[in-house]
N, C-alpha and C positions, 0 to 999 in steps of 0.2 A: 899313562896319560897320553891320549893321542897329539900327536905333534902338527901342524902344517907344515912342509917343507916345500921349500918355493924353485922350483928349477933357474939355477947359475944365472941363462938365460934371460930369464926374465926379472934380474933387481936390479935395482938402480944407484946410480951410481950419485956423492955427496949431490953432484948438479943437476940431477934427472928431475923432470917435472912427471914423473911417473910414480907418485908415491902414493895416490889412490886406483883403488878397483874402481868404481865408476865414477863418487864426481863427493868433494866432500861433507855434504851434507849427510847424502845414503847412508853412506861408508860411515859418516861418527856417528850418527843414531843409531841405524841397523845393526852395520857392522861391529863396529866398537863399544855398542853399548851406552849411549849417549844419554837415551830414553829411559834407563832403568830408573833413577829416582825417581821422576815426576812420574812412571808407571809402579813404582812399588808402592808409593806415598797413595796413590789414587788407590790401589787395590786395601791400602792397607787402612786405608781410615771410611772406606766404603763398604767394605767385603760383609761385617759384620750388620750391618745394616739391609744389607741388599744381597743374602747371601744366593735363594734363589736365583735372581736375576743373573747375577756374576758367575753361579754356576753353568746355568743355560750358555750365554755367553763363552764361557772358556770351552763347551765343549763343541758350539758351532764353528766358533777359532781352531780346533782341532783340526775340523774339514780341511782350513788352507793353509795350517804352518806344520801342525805336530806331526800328521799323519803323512805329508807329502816330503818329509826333512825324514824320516824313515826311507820312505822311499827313494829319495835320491843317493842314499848309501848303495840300496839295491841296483838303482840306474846304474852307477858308476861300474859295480862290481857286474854286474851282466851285461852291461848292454854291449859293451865292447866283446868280441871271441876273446881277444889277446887276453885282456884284465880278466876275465871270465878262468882260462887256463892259468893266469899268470898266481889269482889269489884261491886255486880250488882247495886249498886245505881249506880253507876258510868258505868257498863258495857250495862247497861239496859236503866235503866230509861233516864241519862244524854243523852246516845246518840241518844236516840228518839226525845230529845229536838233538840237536833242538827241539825238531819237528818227533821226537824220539821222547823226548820229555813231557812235553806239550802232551801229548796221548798217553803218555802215564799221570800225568799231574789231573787230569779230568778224572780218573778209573781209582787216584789215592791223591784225597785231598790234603793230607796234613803234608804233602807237598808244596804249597800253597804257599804257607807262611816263611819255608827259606827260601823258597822263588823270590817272592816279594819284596824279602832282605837284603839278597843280591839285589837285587832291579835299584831300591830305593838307596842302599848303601853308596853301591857303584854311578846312579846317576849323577850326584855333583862333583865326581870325579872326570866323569865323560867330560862337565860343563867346563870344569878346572883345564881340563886340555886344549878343549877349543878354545877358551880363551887365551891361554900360554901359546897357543901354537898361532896363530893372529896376531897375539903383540912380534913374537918374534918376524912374522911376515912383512909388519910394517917397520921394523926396526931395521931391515936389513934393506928393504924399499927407501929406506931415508938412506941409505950408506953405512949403516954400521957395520960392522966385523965384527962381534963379541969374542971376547975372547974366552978359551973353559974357564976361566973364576967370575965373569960375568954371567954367562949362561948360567953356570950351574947355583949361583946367586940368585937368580931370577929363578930359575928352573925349582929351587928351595922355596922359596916364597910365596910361590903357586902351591906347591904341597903342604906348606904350613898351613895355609889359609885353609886347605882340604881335610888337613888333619883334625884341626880346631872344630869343623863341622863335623866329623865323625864323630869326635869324641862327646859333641853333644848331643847326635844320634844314639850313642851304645850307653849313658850315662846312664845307669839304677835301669829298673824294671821297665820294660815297654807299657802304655799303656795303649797297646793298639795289636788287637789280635792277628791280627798280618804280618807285623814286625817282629824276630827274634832278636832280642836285643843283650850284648854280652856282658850287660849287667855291669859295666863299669864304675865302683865304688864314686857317689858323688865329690867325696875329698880328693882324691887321687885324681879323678879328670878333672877338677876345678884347677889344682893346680899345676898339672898337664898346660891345660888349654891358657893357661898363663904364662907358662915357657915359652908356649908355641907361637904368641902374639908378640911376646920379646924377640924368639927367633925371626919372624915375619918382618919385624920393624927396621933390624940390622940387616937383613937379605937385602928386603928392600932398598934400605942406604947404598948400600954397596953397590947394588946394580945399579939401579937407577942412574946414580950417581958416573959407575963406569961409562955407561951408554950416553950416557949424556956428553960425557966430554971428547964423542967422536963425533957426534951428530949437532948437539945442541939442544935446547927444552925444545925447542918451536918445531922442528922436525920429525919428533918423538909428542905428539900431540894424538894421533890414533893410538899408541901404543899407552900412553898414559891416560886415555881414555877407556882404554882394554883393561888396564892395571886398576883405576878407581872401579868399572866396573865389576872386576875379582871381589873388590872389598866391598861393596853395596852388596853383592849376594854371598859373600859367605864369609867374613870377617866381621862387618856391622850388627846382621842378627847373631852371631855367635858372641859377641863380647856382650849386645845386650841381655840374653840371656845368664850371660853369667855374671853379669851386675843385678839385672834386676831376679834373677831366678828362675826367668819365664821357659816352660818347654820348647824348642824349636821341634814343629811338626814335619815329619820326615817326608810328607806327600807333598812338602812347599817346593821338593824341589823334581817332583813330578808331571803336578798337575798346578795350575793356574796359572797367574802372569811369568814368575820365569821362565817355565816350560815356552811359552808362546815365544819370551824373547831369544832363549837360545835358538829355538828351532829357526825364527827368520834370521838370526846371525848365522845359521846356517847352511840353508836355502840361500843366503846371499851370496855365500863364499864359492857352495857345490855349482848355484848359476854360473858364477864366472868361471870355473874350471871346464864345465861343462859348454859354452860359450868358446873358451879357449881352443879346446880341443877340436872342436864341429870347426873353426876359424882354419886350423891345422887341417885338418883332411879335407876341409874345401880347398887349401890352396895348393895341396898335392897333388889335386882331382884336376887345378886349372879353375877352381871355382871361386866366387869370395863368398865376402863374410856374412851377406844377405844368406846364405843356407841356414843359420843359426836361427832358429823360431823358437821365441821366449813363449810364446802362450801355446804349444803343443808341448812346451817341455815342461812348462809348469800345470797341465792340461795332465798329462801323462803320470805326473806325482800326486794328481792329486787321486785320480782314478786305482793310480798301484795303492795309495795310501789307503783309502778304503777300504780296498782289497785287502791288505793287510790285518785291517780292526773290527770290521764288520761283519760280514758274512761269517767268521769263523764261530763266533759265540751264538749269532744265531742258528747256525746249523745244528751245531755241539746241542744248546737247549732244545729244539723243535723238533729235530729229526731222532737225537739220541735221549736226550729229555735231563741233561745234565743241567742244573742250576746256571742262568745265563750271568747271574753278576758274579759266581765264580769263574764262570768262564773268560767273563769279561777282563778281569782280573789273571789270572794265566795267561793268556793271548796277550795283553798288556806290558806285563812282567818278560815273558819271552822275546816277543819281537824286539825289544828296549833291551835284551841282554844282546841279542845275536849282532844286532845294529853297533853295540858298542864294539864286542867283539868286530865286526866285518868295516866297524870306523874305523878301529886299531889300525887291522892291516894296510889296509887301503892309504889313509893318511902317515902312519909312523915305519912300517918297517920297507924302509928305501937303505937298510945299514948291508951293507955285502954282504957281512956274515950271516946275518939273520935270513935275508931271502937265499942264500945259499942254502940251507937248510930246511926254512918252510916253503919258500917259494919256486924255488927249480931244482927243486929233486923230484923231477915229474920218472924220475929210473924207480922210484921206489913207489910210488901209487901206484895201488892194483890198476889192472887191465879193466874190470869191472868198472873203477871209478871213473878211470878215461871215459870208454864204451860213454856211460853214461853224460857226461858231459857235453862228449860231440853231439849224443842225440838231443838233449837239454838246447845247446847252441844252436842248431839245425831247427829243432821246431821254434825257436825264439824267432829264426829268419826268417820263418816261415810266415809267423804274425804278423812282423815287421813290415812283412813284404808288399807291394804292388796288388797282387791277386785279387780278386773279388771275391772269394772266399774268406782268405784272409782278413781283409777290410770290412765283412759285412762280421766277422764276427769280432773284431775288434771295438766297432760303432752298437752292435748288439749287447755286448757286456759291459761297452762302458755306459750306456742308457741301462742298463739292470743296475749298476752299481751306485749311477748317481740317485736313482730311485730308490735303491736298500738304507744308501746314506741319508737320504730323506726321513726316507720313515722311521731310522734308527734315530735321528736327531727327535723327530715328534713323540715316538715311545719316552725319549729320555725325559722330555719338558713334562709329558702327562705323567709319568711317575715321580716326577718331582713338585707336583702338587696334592702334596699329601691333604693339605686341608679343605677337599675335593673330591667327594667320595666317585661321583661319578666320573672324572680324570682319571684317576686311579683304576677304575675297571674297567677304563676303554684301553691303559698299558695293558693289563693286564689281557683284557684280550689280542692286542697285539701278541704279546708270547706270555703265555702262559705257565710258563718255567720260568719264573722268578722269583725268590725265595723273596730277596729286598723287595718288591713292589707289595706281592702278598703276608709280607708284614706289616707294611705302610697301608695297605688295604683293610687290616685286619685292626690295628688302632684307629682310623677315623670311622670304620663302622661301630667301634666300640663305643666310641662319644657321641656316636647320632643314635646311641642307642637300641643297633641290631645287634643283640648278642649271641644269637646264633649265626648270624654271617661272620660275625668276629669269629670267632671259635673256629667255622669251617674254614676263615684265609689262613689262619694259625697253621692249622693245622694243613693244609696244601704245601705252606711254604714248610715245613719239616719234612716234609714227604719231598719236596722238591731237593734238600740240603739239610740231612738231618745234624751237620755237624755245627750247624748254625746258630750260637749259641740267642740270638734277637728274637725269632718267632717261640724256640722254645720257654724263655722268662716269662715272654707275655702270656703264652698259652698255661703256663706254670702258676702265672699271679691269678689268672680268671678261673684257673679251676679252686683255688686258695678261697678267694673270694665267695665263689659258688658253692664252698664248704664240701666239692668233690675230694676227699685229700685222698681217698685211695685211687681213684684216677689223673690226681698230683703223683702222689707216689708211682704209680707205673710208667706215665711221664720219664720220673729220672729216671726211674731202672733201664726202659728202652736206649735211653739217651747216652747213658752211659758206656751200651757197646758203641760208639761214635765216638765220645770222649771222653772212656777213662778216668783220665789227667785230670780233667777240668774241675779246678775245686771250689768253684762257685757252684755246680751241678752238685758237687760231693756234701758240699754244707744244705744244701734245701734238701736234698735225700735224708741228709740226718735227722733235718727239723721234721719231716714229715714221717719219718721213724720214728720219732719219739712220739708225735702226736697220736701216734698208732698203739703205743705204749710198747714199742721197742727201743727202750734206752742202749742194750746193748748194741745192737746193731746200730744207734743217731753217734754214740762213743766209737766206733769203728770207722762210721765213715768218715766223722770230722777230724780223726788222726792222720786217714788216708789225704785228706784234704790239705792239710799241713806236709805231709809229706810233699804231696805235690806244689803245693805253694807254700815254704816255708812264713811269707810275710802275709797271709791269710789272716788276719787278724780276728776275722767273726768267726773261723772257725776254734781260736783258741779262747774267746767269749763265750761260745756256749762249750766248750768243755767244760769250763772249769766252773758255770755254773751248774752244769747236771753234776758236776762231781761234789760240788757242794750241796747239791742237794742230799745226795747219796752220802754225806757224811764224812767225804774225802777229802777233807781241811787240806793236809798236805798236797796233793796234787792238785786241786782248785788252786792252792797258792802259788804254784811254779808257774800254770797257766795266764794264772792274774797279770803274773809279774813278767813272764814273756809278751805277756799283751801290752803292758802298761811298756816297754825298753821300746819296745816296736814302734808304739805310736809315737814314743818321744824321739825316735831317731827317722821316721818317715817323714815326709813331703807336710808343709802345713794345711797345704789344701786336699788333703788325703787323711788327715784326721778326724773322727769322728766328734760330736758335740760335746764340748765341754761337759756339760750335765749327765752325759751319758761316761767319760772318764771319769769322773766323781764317784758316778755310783759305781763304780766297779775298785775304785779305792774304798769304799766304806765295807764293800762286800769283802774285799782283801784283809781289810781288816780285822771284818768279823770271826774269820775261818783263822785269825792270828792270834785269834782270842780265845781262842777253842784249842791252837796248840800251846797257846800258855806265853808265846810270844809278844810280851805286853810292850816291850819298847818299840818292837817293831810296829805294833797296831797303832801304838803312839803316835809315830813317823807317819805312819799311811792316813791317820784321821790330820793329822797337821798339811797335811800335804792336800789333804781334801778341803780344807779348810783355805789355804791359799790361793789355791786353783780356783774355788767358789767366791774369793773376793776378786781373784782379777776378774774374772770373767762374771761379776755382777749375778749370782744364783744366789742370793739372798737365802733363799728355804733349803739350800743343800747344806747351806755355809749351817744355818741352826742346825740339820739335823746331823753333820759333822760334830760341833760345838756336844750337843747335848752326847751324843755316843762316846764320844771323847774325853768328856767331864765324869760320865757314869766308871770308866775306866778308871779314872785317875781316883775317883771316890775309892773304888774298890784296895787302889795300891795305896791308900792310906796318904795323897796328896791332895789335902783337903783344899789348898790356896790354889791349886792350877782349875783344879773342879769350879771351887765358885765361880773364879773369873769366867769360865766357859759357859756357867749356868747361863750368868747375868747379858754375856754376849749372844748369848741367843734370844733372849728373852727383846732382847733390844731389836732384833731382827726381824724377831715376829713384830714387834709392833710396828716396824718401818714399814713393813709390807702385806701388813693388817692380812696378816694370816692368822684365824681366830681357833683352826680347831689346832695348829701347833701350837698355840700360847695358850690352850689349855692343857694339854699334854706337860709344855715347858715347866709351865707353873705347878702343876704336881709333881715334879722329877724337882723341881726347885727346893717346893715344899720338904720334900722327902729328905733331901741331901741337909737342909738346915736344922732340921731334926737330927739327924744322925752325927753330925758333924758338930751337936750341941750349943746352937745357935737357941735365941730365946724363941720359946714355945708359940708367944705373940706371935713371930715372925713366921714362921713356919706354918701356922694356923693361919695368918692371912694370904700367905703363897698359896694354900688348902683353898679359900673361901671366891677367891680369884679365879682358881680353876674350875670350879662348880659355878660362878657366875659365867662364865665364857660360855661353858659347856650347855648351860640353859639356854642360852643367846643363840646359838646356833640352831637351822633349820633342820627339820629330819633326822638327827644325831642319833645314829646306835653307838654306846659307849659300849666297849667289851665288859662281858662278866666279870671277868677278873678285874679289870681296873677299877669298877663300882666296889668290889668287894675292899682292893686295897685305902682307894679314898675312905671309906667308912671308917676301916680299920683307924685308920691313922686317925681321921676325924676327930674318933670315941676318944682316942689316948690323950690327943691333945686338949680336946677340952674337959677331959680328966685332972690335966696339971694344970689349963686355965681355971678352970671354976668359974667362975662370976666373970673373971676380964675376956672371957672366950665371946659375950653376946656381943660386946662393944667394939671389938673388932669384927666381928660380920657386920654389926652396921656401918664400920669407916674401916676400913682396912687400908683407904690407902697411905696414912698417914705409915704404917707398917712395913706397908709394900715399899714406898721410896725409900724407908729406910734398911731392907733389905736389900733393894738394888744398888745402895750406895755403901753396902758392907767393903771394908777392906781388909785384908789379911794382917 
């Protein structure tokens, strides 16, 4: 956690009117974080309404706070020779590692995703410092002295709060292919990130509390200002979350309003040290403080910032042809690791021991990395310099950059109006290596109805980023659709030297195997699938129905049943349609019936049966009811059967479903018959069902069922005789009194 450490020199003492950086308004908004509610509360009951707009927005904001607060990490670390020498592990060595990365992560993209992880992980840790390391500035600006049970009280409290947001980062499965997420059991961090708010609330006491009673509350007004704003961003959404449930998205604390607010809290801080210093060597020089020029310094971050975010991914796309919102995304990830890395040094290690070690053991860096540096430093001067060479190509590149910045900003708005076909192809000609646009491209020409321009953006953007799993679904549903399925099928196969692993790939290979009538190979893939994604749930849906198909009761049932624990112990909003968990309980059932497994089928039709009444499925619940009653008939449980007949029987007529309540009422008929119920009775449940069945429009009744109603018919009015006609003419006097049978 990077630290501010404020030189001796400059704090002030209980009486000093020096307790602000410029003046305190700046200082509590900016710097302390003044403004975060009234700007979270705006982003956050806007965003989803105006999400375009507020995207365009956050990334023009990039121009003057994100990308210029990068760079002034870099200003500080180079501009100076001294600091340049002083932090070259870090100015040198690290970023070779970097720039070393950065060019393998374009050539192997499953690099990508723990780039990413780092970046997003470690960002609210960055933010966590800067703001511990500012409360302590102003703490010690008002005259405190903390003492180590204070500091490291406060020092605790920052970290809880940081801890609390990781753990709601890494909690259960990512659902964001960028993020690796370490899967932390929902229980275990719930009650984690509950210790952590206990531990948070007693730190806090303690400190607080100590600081205060050197200072006073009123003196300690930036810093408690720094302290609320810790907990606005990363205590506040973290507890809501774990009250109301909700995911915290791990790019909240990348991209959008926080991002803007740290970077100006920190552009404000790096001004004034920067201000300070220039103040210092003017007055060394015999100069004042008029040498300090605020708009060539923030003139200079914003041009290095650029430079920084820009040109690099369009180069990578246009020149090398690599996918530019992978790119985008690498160059993003990187620069945001190195920065935090070269924030570290720069801000936290002033410890003797530590710079004894990384920072002036200049005995043990190679000769090379010296060599290098001086020349590094020498051509910086060079830029820097007076010359008219120099000058003309400093005023030349920064006119190319604020012009790249331009057009990078217009690409971005035109590819963010998807519902635009012709915006979309003007990004697009902008650069033409973009997977994302040529996706976006590829769905609004689908809905204006060009199906061949759709297919050919699909297909560009795979070719651009074959690892991309967005253009190939699309490209995968419209060959589906177009009833291409062996050029579905070659689809995955190509797809799969790319990824493997990917077991949403592995489950549409299988379905498109089978449709091929390669069942063995649709059962192979969707094992592979599961392996890869153990909580795959659709891959263990269609196992275990091809396996029932196949006749493999027991194995269809293990699959059923790992489907059905799954669903019950995953997320609610990640569960599939009640109607859809039903019928995979009846089908569980069914295969339970077939191993002779009858209490268990019992259980699985009760359970379907519950399920269809909370969740209001009326026609599942009967055709639960009737499977369920036909069972209990067979096990010689005549009393559980009826009640089940009659409860379906009620259900169809609630929901005036006419061809189950003919079906019901034959299975009715049947069971009262057998069950030795009066012949009457049973012959009017017969006569009901043949009425219904007439009533119905276009009805093909099966052979066999025609064959069994007859059957039965003939026998029953065998034993009626003469009372058989008078119940087909009124039967219903019959019928109520069969639905009102009790056992």
């Amino acid at each position: 956690m990077g630290k501010f450490r404020q030189n001796p020199k400059e704090q002030a003492g209980p009486g000093s009117n020096h307790l602000w950086i410029y003046n305190p308004w700046l200082d509590l908004i900016v710097g302390c974080g003044a403004w975060s509610a009234p700007l979270l509360a705006l982003a956050y009951f806007s965003l989803a309404s105006s999400t375009r707009a507020w995207s365009v927005a956050f990334y023009g904001l990039a121009l003057f706070f994100n990308y210029p607060h990068y760079m002034a990490t870099l200003y500080r670390a180079y501009h100076r020779a001294e600091d340049f020498h002083k932090y070259r592990v870090f100015t040198v060595h690290i970023t070779a590692l970097v720039l070393l990365t950065l060019v393998a992560s374009h050539f192997w993209l499953r690099l990508l995703p723990w780039i990413f992880t780092i970046y997003l992980t470690w960002s609210p840790w960055h933010y966590s410092g800067q703001n511990y390391g500012l409360f302590m500035m102003f703490a010690r600006r008002a005259g405190a002295e903390p003492d180590k049970i204070t500091q490291r009280s406060l020092y605790g409290a920052f970290i809880a709060s940081y801890l609390i947001l990781f753990l709601g980062f890494h909690t259960g499965p990512s659902s964001d292919p960028l993020f690796v997420s370490l899967g932390i059991p929902a229980v275990i961090s719930r009650w984690e990130q509950i210790a952590l708010v206990l531990v948070f609330i007693v730190l806090s006491a303690v400190g607080l509390s100590r600081l205060a009673r050197e200072t006073g509350w009123k003196k300690l007004t930036p810093s408690l200002t720094l302290f609320s704003s810790q907990f606005l961003w990363f205590l506040l959404p973290a507890a809501i979350s774990l009250v109301r449930g909700l995911e915290i998205p791990q790019n909240r604390y990348s991209t959008g309003v926080l991002a803007v607010m740290h970077s100006a809290q920190y552009l404000w801080i790096t001004s004034y040290y920067a201000r300070r210093e220039a103040a210092r060597e003017g007055n060394s020089a015999g100069e004042q403080l008029h040498n300090w020029r605020p708009l060539a310094y923030f003139g200079a971050l914003i041009i290095g910032g650029i430079a920084l975010f820009v040109p690099g991914p369009w180069l990578a796309s246009r020149a090398f042809h690599h996918d530019f919102t992978a790119s985008f995304l690498i160059f993003t990830a990187l620069v945001n690791i190195h920065h935090f890395i070269l924030d570290g040094a720069i801000w936290k290690l002033r410890d003797g021991r530590i710079a004894a070690l990384l920072l002036n053991s200049r005995g043990r860096i190679s000769d090379a990395a010296a060599e290098t540096g001086v020349r590094f430093a020498a051509a910086g001067r060079w830029l820097a310099g007076s010359t008219a060479g120099a000058r003309a190509l400093r005023v030349g590149a920064a006119l190319v950059l604020l012009v790249w910045g331009t057009v990078d900003q217009a690409r971005y708005y035109l590819a963010l109006r998807g519902d635009d076909l012709r915006d979309l192809e003007r990004a697009a000609a902008l650069n033409s290596y973009d997977s994302l646009v040529e996706t976006r491209l590829g769905h609004r020409a689908m809905e204006e109805g060009q199906l061949p321009e759709a297919e050919a953006a699909w297909k560009r953007a795979i070719r651009i980023n074959p690892s991309d799993p967005a253009p190939r679904q699309a490209l995968l549903q419209f060959l589906i659709d177009q009833n291409r399925y062996d050029e579905a099928y070659d689809l995955t196969q190509a797809s799969l030297k790319y990824a493997p692993k990917d077991a949403n790939l592995l489950v549409d290979r299988g379905l498109l195997a089978l449709k091929r009538g390669h069942a063995d190979e649709a059962l192979a893939d969707w094992d592979r699938a599961i392996t890869a994604d153990p909580d795959q749930i659709n891959a263990h849906l269609y196992l275990a129905t091809e396996l029932d198909r196949e006749g493999k009761a027991q194995a269809a049932v293990a699959h059923y049943t790992t489907l059905l624990e799954k669903i019950a112990r995953g997320p609610a909003q990640n569960r599939p349609a009640p109607a859809q968990v039903i019928a995979v309980l009846l089908r569980m059932a069914d295969c339970q019936i077939r191993l002779s497994q009858i209490d268990r089928a019992v259980k699985s039709y009760q359970l379907a049966e519950k399920l269809a009444a909370q969740t209001g499925q009326a026609k599942l619940a009967s055709v639960a009811d009737v499977d369920e009653a036909a069972l209990q008939l067979k096990s010689g449980r005549f009393r559980d059967a009826m009640l089940l007949y009659q409860h379906a029987l009620k259900l169809d007529d609630a929901i005036h479903d006419s061809s189950a309540s003919a079906q019901d009422w034959f299975s009715f008929s049947r069971f009262l018959d057998e069950a030795g119920f009066s012949p009457r009775l049973a012959y009017a449940g017969l006569v009901k069902s043949q009425q219904i069945t007439q009533s119905l429009p276009n009805t093909t009744v099966p052979e066999s069922l025609t064959e069994a109603r007859k059957q039965l018919e003939k026998e029953l009015e065998k034993r009626l005789g003469t009372a058989a006609a008078a119940v087909r003419r009124d039967p219903e006097p019959a019928l109520n009194e069969a639905l009102a049978l009790r056992p």
